[in-house]
VMD Tcl script that builds the backbone (N, CA, C; Angstrom):
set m [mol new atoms 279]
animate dup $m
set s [atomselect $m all]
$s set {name element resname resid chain x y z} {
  {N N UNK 1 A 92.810 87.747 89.878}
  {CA C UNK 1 A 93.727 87.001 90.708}
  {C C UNK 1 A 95.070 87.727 90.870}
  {N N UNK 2 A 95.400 88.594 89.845}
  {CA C UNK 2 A 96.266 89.637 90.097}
  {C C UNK 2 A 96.624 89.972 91.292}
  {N N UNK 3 A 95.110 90.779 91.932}
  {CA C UNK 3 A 95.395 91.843 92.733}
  {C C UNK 3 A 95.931 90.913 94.664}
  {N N UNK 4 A 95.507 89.384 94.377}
  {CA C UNK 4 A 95.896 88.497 95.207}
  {C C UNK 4 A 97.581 88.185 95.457}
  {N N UNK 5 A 97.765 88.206 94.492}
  {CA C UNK 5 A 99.029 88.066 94.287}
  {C C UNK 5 A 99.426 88.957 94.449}
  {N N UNK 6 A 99.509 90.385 94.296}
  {CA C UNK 6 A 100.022 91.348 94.557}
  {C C UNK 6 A 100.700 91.782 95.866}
  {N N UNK 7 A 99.021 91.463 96.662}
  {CA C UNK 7 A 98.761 91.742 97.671}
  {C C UNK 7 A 99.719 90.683 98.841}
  {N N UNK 8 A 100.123 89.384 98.297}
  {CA C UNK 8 A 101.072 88.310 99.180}
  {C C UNK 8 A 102.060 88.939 98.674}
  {N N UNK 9 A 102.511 89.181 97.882}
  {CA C UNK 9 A 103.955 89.702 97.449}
  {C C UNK 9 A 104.178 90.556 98.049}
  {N N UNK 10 A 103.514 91.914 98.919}
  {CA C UNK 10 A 103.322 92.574 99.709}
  {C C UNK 10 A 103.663 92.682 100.823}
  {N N UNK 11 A 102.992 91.481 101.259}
  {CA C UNK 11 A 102.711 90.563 102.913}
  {C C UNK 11 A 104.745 90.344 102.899}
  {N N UNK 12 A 104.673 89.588 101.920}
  {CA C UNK 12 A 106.032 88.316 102.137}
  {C C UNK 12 A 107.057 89.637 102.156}
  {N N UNK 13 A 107.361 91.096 101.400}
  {CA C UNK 13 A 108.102 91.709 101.180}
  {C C UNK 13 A 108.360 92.712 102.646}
  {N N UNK 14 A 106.856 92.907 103.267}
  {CA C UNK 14 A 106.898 93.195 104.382}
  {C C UNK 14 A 107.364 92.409 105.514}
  {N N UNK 15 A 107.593 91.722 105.520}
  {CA C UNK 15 A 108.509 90.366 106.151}
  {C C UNK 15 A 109.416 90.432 106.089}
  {N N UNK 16 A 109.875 90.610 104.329}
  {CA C UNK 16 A 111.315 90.759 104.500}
  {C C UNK 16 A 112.137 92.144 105.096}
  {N N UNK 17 A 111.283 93.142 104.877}
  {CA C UNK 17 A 111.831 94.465 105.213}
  {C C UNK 17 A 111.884 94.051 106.921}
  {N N UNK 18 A 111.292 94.046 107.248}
  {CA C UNK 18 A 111.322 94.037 108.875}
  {C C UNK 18 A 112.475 92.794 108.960}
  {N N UNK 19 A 112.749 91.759 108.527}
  {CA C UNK 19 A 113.853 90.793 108.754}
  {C C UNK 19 A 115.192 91.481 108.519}
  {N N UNK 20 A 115.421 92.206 107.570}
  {CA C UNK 20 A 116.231 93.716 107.242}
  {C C UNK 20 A 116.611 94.243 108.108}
  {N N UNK 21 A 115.584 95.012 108.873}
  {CA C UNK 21 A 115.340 96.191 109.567}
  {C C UNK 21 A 116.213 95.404 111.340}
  {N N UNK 22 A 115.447 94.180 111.686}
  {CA C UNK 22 A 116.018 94.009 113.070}
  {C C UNK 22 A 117.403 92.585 112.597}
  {N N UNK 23 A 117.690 92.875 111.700}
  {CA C UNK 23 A 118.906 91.828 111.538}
  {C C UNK 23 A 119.054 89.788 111.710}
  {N N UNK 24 A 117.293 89.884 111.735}
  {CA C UNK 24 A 116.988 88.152 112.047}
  {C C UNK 24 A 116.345 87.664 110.733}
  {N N UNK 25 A 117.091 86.921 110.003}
  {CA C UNK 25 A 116.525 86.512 109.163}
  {C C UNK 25 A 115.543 85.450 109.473}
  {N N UNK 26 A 115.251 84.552 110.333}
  {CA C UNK 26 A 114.676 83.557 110.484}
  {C C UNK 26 A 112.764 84.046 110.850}
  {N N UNK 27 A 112.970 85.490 110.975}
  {CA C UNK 27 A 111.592 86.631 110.783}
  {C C UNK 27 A 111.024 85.682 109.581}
  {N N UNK 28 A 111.534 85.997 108.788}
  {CA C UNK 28 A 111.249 85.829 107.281}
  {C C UNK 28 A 110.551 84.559 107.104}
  {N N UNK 29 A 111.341 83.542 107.488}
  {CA C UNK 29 A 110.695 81.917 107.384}
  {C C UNK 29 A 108.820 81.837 108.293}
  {N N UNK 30 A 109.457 82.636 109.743}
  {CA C UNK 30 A 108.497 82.300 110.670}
  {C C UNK 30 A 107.365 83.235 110.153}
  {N N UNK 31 A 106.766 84.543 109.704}
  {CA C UNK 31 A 105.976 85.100 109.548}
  {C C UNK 31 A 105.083 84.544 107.614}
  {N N UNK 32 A 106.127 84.645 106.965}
  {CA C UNK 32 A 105.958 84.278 105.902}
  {C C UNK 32 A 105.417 82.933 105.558}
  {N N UNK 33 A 105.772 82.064 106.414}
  {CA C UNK 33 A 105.652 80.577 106.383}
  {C C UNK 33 A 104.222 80.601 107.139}
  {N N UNK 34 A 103.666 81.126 108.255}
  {CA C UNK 34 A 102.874 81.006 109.201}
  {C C UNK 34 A 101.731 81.528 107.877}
  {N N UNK 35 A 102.098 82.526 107.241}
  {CA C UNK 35 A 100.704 83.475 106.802}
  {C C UNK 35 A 100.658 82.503 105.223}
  {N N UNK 36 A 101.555 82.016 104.843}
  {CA C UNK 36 A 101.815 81.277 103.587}
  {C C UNK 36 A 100.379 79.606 103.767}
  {N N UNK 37 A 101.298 79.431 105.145}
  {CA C UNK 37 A 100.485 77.987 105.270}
  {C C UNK 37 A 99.123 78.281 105.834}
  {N N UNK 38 A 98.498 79.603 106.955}
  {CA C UNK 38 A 97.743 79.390 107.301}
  {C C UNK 38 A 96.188 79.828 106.060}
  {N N UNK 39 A 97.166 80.529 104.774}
  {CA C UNK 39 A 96.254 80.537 103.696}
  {C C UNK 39 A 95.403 79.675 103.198}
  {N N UNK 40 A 96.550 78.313 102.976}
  {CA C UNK 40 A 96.764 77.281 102.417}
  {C C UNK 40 A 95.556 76.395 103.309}
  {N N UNK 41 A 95.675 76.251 104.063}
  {CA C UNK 41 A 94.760 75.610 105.298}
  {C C UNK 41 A 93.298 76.698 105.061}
  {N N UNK 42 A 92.980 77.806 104.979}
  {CA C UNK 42 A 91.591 77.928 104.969}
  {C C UNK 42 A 90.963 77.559 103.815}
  {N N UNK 43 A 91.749 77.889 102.375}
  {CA C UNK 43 A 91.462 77.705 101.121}
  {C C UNK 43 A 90.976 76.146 101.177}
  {N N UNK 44 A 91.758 75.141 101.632}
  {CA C UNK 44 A 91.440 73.792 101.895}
  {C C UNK 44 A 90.113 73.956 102.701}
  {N N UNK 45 A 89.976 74.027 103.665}
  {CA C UNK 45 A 88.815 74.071 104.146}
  {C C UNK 45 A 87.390 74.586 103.761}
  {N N UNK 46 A 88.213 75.876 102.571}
  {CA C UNK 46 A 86.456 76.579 102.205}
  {C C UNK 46 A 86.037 75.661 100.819}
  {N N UNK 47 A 87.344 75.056 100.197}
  {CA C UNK 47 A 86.836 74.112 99.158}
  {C C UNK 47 A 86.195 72.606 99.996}
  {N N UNK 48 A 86.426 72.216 101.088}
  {CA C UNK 48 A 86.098 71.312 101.805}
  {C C UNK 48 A 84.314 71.122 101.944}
  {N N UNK 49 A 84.300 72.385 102.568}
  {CA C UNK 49 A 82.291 72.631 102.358}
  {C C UNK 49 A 82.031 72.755 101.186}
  {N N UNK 50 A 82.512 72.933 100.545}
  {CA C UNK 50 A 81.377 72.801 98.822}
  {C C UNK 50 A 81.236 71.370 98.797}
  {N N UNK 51 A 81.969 70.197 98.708}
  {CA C UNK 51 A 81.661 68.746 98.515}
  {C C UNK 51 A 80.598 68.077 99.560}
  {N N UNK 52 A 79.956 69.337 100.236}
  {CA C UNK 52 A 78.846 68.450 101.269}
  {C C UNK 52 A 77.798 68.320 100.049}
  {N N UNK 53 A 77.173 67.197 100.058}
  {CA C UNK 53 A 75.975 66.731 99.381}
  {C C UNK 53 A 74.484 67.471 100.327}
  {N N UNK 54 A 73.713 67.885 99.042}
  {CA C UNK 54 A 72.462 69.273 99.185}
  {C C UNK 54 A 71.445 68.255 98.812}
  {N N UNK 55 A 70.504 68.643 99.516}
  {CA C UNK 55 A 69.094 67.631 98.799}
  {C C UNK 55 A 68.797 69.012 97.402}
  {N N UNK 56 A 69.160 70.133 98.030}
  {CA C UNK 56 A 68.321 71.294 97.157}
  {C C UNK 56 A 69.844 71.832 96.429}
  {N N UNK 57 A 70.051 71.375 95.205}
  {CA C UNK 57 A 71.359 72.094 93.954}
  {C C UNK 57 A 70.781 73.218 92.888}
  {N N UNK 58 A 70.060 74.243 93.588}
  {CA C UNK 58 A 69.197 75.567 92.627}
  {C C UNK 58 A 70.313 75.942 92.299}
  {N N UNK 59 A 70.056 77.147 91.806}
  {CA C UNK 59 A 71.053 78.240 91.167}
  {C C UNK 59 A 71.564 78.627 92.346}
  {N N UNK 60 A 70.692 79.691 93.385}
  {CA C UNK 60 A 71.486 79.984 94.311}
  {C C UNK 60 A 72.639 79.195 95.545}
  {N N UNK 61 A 72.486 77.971 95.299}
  {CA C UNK 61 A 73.694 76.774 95.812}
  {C C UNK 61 A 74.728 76.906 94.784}
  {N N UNK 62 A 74.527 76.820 93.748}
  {CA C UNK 62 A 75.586 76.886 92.964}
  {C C UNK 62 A 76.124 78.437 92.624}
  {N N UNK 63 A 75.813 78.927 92.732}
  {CA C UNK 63 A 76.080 80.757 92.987}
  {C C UNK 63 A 77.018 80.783 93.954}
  {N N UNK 64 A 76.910 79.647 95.498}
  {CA C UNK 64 A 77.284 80.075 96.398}
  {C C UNK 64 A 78.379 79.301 96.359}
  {N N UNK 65 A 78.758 78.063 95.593}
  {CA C UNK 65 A 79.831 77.415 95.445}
  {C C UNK 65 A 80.687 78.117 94.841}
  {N N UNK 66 A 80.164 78.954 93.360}
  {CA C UNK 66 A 81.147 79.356 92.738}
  {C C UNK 66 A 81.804 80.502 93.077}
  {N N UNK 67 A 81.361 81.440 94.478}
  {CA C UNK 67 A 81.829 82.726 95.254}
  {C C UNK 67 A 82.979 81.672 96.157}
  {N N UNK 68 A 82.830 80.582 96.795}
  {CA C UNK 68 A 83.538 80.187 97.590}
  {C C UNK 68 A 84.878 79.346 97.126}
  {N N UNK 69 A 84.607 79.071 95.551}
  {CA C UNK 69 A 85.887 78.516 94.710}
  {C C UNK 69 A 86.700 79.763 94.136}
  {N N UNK 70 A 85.812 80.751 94.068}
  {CA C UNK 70 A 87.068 82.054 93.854}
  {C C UNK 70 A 87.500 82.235 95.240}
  {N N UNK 71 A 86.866 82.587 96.147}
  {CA C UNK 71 A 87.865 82.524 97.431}
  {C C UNK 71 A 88.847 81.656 97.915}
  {N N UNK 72 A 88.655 80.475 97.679}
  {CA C UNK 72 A 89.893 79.518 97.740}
  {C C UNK 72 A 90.859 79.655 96.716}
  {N N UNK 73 A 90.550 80.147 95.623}
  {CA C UNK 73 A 91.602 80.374 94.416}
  {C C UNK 73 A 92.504 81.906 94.919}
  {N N UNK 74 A 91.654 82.094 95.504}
  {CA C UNK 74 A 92.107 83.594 96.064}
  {C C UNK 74 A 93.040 83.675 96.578}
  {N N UNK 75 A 92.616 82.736 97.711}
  {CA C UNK 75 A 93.714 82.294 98.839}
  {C C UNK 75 A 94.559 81.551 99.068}
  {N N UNK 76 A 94.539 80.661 97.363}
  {CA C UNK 76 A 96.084 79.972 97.134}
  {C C UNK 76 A 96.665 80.562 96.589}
  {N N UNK 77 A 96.163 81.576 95.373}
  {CA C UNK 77 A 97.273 82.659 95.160}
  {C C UNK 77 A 98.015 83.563 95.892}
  {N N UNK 78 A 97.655 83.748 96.919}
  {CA C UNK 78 A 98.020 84.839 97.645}
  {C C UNK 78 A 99.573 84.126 98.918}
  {N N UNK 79 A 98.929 83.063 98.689}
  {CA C UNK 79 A 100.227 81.955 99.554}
  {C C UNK 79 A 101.038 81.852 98.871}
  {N N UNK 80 A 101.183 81.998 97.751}
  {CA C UNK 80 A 101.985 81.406 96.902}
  {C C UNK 80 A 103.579 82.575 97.444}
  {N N UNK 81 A 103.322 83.452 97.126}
  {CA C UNK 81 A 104.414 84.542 96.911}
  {C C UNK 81 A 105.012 84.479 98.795}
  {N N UNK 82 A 104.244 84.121 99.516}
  {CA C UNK 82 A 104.583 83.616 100.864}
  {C C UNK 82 A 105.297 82.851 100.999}
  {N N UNK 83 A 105.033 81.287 100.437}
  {CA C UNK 83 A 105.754 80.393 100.736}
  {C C UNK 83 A 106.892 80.021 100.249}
  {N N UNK 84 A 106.849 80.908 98.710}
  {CA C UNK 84 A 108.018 81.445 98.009}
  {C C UNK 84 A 109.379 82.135 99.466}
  {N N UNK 85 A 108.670 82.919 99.514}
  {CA C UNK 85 A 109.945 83.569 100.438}
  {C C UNK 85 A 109.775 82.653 101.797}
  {N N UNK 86 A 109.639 82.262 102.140}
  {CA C UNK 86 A 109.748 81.172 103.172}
  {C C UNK 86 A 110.888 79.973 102.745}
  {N N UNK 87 A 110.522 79.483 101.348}
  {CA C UNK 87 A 111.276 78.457 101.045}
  {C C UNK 87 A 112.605 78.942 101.062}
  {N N UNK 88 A 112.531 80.247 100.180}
  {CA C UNK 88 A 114.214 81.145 99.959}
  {C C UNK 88 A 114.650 81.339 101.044}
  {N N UNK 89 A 114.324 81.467 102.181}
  {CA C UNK 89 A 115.017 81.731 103.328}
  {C C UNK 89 A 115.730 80.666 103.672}
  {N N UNK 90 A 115.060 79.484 103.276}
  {CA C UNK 90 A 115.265 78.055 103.910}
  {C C UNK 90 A 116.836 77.968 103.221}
  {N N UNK 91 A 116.752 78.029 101.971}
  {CA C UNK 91 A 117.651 77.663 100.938}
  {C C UNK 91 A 118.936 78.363 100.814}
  {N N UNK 92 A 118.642 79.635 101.600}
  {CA C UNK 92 A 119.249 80.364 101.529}
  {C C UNK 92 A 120.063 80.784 103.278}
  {N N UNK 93 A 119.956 79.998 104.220}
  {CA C UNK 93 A 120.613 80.011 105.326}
  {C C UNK 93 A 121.381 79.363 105.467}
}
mol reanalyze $m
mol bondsrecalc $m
mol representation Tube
mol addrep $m
C-alpha cells in the first residue's frame, strides 16, 4: 500500500508544482480534488459489486473479491495524499 501512496503524493505534488509554476493556486484544489474524489468514487463502486449475492461462492469468487478489495484499498490510499492537498489549499486561501 506503500507504493499507492507514494504514487498520490506524486499526483498531488505534481499539482502543486504546476500551481507554482503558472501562479494559480486554485490549480491545486481543482486537479487534486477532482483526482482525490474521483478515486474515492471508483473504490466505492468496486467495493459496491462484491456485495452482489452469487448462487456459486467457490474459491475462485472469493479470489475475485479479495483482488477487488485490494483495489479499492488501493484506491483509497492513493486519494488520501490528494485530498490532503486539496483540503490545504482550502485552508490555506
Amino acid at each position: 500500500m506503500k507504493q499507492y501512496f507514494e504514487l498520490g503524493f506524486c499526483v498531488a505534488s505534481l499539482a502543486g508544482v504546476a500551481a507554482v509554476l503558472l501562479q494559480d493556486w486554485t490549480l491545486l484544489y481543482r486537479f487534486s480534488g477532482v483526482i482525490g474524489i474521483t478515486a474515492v468514487v471508483f473504490a466505492s463502486l468496486v467495493l459496491a459489486t462484491i456485495n452482489h449475492k452469487r448462487s456459486y461462492t467457490g474459491t475462485p469468487v472469493r479470489a475475485a473479491q479479495e483482488k477487488r478489495k485490494q483495489y479499492a484499498a488501493a484506491l483509497f490510499v492513493f486519494s488520501i495524499p490528494n485530498l490532503m492537498a486539496a483540503a490545504l489549499s482550502l485552508l490555506l486561501k
